[in-house]
MARDODREN-726216 format. One line per 4 residues: their letters; for each residue x, y, z of C-alpha. Coordinates in steps of 0.1 Angstrom, whole numbers, plus 2048, in hexadecimal, padded with zeros to 3 digits. Example, Ala and Ser with C-alpha at 12.3 -4.5 7.8 and 13.67 -1.06 7.14 Angstrom:
BEGIN
AS = 87B,7D3,84E; 889,7F5,847
% end
This chain:
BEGIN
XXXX = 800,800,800; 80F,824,7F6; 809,837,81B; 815,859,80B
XXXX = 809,875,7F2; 808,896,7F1; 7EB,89E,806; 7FA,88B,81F
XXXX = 81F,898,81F; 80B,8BF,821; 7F6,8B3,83F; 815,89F,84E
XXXX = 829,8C1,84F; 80E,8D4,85E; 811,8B8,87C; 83A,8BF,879
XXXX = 836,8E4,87B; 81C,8DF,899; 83A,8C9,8AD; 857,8CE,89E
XXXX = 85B,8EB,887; 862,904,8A5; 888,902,8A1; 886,902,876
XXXX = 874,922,876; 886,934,890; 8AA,928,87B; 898,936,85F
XXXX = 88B,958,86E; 8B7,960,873; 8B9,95F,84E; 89E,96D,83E
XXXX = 897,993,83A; 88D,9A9,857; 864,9AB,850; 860,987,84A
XXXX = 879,97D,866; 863,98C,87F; 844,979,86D; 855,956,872
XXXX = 85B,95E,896; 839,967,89E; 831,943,889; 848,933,8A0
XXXX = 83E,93D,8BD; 818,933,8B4; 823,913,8A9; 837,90C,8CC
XXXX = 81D,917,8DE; 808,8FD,8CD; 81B,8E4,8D4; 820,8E9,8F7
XXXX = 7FA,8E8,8FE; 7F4,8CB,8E7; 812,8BA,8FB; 805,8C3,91C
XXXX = 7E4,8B0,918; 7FE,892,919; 800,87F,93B; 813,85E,945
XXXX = 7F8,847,953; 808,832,971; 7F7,818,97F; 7F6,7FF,99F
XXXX = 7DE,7E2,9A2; 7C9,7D6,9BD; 7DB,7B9,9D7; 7CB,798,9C0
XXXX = 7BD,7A7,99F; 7AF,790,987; 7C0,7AB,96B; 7E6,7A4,979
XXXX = 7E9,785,969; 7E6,793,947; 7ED,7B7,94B; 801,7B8,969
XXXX = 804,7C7,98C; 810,7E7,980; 80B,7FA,960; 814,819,94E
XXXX = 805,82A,92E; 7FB,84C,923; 7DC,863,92C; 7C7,881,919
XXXX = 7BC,89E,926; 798,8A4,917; 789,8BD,92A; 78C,8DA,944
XXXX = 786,8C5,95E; 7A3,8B0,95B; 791,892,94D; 7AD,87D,93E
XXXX = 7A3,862,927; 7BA,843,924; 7B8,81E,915; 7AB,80B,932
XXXX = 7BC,7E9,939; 7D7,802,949; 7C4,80A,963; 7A4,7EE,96B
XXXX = 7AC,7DE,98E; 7C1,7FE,99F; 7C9,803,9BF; 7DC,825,9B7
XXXX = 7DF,83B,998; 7F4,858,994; 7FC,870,975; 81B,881,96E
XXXX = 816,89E,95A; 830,8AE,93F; 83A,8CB,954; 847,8AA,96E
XXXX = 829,8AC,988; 81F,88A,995; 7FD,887,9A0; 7E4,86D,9AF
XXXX = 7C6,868,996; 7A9,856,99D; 794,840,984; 772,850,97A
XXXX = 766,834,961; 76D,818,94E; 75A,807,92E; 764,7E5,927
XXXX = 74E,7E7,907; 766,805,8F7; 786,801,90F; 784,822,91A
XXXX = 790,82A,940; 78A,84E,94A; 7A0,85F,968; 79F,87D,978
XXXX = 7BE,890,98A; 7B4,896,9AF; 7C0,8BB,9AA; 7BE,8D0,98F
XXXX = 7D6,8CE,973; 7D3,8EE,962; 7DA,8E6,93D; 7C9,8E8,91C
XXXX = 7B4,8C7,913; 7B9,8B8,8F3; 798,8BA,8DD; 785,89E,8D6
XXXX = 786,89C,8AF; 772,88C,893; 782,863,88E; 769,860,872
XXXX = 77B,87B,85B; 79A,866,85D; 7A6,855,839; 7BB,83C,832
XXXX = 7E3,84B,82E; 7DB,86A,842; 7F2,872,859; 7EF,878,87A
XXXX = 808,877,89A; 80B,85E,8B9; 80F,873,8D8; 818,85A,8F1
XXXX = 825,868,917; 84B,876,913; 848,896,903; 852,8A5,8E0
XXXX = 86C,888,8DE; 851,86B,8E2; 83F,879,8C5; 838,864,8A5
XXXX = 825,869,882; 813,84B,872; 7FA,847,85A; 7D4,83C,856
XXXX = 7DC,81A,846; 7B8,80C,850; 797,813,860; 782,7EF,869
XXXX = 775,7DD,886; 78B,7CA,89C; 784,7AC,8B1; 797,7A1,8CC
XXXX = 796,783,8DC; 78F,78A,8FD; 76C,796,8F9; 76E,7B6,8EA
XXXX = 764,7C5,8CA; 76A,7E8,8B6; 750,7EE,897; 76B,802,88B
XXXX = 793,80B,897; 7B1,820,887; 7CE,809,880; 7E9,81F,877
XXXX = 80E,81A,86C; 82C,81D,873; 82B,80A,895; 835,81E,8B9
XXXX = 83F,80B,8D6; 82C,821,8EC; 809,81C,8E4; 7F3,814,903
XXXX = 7DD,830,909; 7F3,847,8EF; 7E5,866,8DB; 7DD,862,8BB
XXXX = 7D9,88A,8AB; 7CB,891,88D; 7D7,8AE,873; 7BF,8C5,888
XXXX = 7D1,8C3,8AA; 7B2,8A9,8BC; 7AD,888,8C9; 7A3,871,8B5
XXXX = 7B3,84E,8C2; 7BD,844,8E0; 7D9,825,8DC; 7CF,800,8E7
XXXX = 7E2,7E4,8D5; 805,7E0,8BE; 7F6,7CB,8A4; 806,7B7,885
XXXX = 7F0,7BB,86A; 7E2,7E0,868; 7D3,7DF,844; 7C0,7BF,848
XXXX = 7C3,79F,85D; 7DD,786,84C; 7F0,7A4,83C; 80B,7A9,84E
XXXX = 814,7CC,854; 81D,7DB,879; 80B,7F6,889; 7F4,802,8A6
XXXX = 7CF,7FF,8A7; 7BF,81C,8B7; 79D,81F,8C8; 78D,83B,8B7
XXXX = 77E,85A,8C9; 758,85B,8BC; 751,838,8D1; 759,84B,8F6
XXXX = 745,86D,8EC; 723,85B,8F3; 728,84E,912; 747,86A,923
XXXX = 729,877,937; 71E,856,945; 740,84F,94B; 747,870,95D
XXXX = 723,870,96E; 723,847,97A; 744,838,973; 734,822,957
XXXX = 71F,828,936; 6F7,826,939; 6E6,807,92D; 6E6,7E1,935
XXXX = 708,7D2,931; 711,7B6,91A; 712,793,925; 737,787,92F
XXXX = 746,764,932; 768,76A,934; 776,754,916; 795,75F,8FE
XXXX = 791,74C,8DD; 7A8,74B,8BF; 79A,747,89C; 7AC,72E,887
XXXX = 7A5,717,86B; 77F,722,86E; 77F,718,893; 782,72C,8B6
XXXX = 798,71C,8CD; 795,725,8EF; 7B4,732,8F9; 7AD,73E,91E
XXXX = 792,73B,936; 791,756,94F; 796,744,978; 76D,748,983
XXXX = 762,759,967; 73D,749,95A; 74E,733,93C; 76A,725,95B
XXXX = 74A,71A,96F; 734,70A,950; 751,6F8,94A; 762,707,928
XXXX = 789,6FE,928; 7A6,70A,914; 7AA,6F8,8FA; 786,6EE,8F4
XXXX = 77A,6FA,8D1; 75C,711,8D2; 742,705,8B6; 726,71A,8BB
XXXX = 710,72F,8CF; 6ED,718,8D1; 6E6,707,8B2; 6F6,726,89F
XXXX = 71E,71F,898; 735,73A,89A; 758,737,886; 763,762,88E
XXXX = 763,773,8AF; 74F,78A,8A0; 734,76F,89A; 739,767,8BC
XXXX = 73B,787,8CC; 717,790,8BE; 705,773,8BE; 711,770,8E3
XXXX = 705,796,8E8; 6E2,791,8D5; 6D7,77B,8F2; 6CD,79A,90B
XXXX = 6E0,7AB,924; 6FB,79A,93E; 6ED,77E,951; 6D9,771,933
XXXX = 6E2,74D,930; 6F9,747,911; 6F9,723,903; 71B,718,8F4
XXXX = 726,6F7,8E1; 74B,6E9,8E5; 75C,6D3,8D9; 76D,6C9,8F9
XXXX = 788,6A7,8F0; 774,691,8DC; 752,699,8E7; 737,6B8,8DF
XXXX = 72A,6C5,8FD; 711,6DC,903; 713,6FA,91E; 6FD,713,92A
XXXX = 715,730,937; 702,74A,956; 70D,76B,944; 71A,787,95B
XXXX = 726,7AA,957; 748,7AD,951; 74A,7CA,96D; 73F,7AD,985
XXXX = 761,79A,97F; 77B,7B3,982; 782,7BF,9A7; 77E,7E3,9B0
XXXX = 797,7F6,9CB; 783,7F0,9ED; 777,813,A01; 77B,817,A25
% end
């Protein structure tokens, strides 16, 4: 795929000038004549100064769980990412496996502050977490922007914690759903290209300045699944605007939640293996193991996680009983699985 053209390259440089043109333009204003010397300056200046505010929405996310969370096997018992600044009230947006299951959460801004943060809401159906600084940070949020104007090979720039020197450009190599097999299921993600190491809960900033990805997963095939090409897959913007005030307001979004079991599956060869079975979760207790080969949901078969995600999902809200069929050794078993909501599973940091 040819990422570049010329319409990219322009926009690409307006990002450059935004982060990094500062020094070009002041190098250029010693040379040029005295009227348009004075011009480039004032351009500087406005350019640094938009930097500087679009850098300071940039937080590093650090994270301590809970004494026994169910999250540390996979995730760990301390994390670090990256947080957004979205609004005047110091609402930081982040991708949220880097913070489910704390104990203690703490910020550290650009200007060096470290601060405790506390976690206003989570949504397992986006991966969203939301935090809040316990005092005020007093710097310019990032705008939310528009995901849906994105194209494919516009570019745009990673700002993951660290600064002016942690900053990347990539390009919009895709826009398509993702499934991942631990539940979870996007109608439609940014994978973008090249790759940065730094991508939970990083930036993603379009040729206007705003927020329009926040980073989740380094990913192998960014153009389609089975063509290999390295990059990130971001969790696009216009998903969290719906549901930022239930968040903010009740820690969760509105609604019934989806029905969980706690399975990870891997498609191959037109079949989902069971890979892992979550200790307690509702598949653990009906009796799904790893290795078992999941062949439908009732008489229905499912071959995608996406089949299985929304057949799973059709059933009614968490609690529902979902039917599965497995082929568990030699021998097709039926098992009716008691639903629950995923919040139900994860621990939460006790209150005195």
């Amino acid at each position: 795929m040819r990422l570049v053209d010329c319409a990219s390259v322009r926009a690409a440089a307006l990002l450059a000038a935004i982060l990094f043109g500062v020094a070009a333009t002041s190098q250029s204003a010693q040379t040029e004549p005295r009227g348009r010397g004075v011009q480039s300056k004032d351009v500087g200046a406005q350019s640094d100064k938009a930097a500087q505010e679009m850098i300071s929405a940039i937080v590093r996310v650090k994270m301590k769980a809970i004494a026994g969370a169910r999250s540390n096997s996979s995730l760990g018992s301390t994390r670090e990412g990256t947080g957004v600044v979205i609004d005047e009230q110091g609402h930081i947006v982040t991708i949220g496996y880097i913070v489910i299951e704390a104990e203690s959460i703490e910020i550290t801004t650009q200007d060096g502050r470290t601060l405790p943060a506390n976690l206003v809401g989570y949504d397992h159906a986006t991966g969203f977490g939301l935090l809040r600084s316990t005092v005020p940070l007093d710097v310019k949020p990032m705008p939310l922007g528009d995901p849906e104007r994105l194209e494919v090979r516009d570019p745009v720039m990673v700002l993951p914690a660290g600064g002016r020197e942690a900053a990347s450009f990539a390009y919009v190599v895709s826009r398509r759903g993702f499934a991942g097999s631990w539940e979870y299921l996007l109608e439609s993600a940014i994978f973008t290209s090249p790759p940065t190491l730094q991508w939970a809960g990083a930036a993603l900033v379009d040729r206007e300045g705003k927020l329009v990805g926040v980073g989740s997963l380094l990913v192998r095939d960014t153009v389609e699944p089975g063509s290999p090409m390295p990059g990130n897959m971001f969790v696009p913007v216009d998903i969290l605007k719906p549901i930022l005030s239930d968040l903010i307001a009740r820690g969760r979004r509105a609604g019934a939640p989806r029905p969980w079991l706690g399975l990870a599956t891997e498609a191959a060869q037109g079949r989902l293996f069971v890979t892992r079975v979550s200790p307690d979760s509702p598949a653990a207790l009906a009796g799904v193991r790893p290795g078992d080969i999941l062949l439908g949901v009732g008489a229905e078969s499912v071959k995608t996680h996406e089949e299985l995600y929304r057949k799973m999902w059709s059933m009614g809200p968490a609690g529902v009983d979902v039917p599965l069929r497995v082929l568990q050794g030699g021998d097709v078993r039926d098992l009716k699985v008691r639903s629950i909501d995923r919040f139900e599973y994860f621990k939460e940091r006790p209150t005195y």
